[in-house]
N, C-alpha and C positions, 0 to 999 in steps of 0.2 A: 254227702253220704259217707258214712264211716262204714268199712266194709266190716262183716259179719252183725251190725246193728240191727236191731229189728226193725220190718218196716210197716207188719201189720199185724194186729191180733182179730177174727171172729168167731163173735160172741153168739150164740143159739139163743135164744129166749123164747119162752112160751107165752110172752103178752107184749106184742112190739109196741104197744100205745101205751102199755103199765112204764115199760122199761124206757122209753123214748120221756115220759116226762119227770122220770127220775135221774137218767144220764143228761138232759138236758137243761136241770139244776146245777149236777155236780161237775160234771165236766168244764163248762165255762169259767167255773171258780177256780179248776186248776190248768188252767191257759190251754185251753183246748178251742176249738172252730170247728161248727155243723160246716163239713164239707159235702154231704148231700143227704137228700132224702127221697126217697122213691115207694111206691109196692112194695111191702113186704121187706125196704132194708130201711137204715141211714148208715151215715157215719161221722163220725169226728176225727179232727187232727190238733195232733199236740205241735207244742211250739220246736219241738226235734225232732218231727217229721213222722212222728208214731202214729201209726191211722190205725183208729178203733172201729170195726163195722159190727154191727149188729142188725140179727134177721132171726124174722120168724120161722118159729119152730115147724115143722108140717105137723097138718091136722093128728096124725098116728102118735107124736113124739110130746103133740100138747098136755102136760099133766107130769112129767117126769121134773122129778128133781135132784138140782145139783148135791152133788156130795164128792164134797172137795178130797176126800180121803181115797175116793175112787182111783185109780190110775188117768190122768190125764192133769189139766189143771186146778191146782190147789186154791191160789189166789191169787189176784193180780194187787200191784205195790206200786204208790205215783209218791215222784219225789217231792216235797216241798223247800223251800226255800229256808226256813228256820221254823222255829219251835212255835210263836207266835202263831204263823200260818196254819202248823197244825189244830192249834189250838181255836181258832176260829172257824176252820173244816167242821172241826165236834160241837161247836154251836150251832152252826147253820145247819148240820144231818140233826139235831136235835129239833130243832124247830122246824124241822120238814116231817117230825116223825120219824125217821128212821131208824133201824134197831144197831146199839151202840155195843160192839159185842165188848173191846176192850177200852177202857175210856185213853184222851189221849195221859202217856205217861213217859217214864224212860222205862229201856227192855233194855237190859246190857247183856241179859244172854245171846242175845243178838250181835251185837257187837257195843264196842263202849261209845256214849253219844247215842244212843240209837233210842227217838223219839216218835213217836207213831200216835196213830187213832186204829183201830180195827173197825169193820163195820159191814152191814149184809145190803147188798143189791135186791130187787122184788124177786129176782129166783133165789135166793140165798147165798148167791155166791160172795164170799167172801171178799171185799176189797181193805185196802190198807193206803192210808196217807200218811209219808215217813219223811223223817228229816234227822244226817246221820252228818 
């Protein structure tokens, strides 16, 4: 454990079977492990100890949607390994369908080196696979 690392993010979603076989494509591909599944959660863990959980919305909050601009979480960013990697992340979201906001490129306003895919989860949220 490296102290102040993160050691868990949860995710709210309004369709835990939409979202469970959408995180259960992309996750695996970037070294992640179904560490459980239950009622109304799962979760996955990454290969440095990041645990992602995800849980259904309650019935009242079903229907809402993300909007990353709002105060709270913007988006979430997973590392890759080289540029290759990215660039195979945006074929496979491509052939699952999924909507490709930025294709993968370089982004130096970001910093120099800095090589990514953009792309939306079933609630919109924004995710990002980057390799810097």
């Amino acid at each position: 454990m490296i102290v102040g690392s993160l050691n868990h993010v949860v995710l709210t979603v309004n369709d835990l079977a939409k979202s469970r076989a959408f995180y259960e494509r992309l996750l695996p591909a970037l070294g992640y492990r179904l560490l459980y599944e239950q009622a109304g959660s799962f979760a996955y863990r990454g290969a440095d100890g990041l645990k992602l959980y995800f849980t259904q919305a309650p019935p009242e909050n079903v229907g809402a949607t993300f909007d990353r601009y709002r105060v709270g979480l913007n988006h979430l960013a997973f590392n890759a390994p080289d540029r290759a990697f990215v660039d195979d992340v945006q074929k496979k979201l491509e052939s699952w369908g999924v909507k490709v906001l930025d294709h993968a490129a370089e982004y130096p306003q970001y910093e120099p080196g800095y090589y990514a895919v953009f792309f939306l989860d079933p609630d919109g949220m924004k995710i990002e696979v980057v390799h810097v």
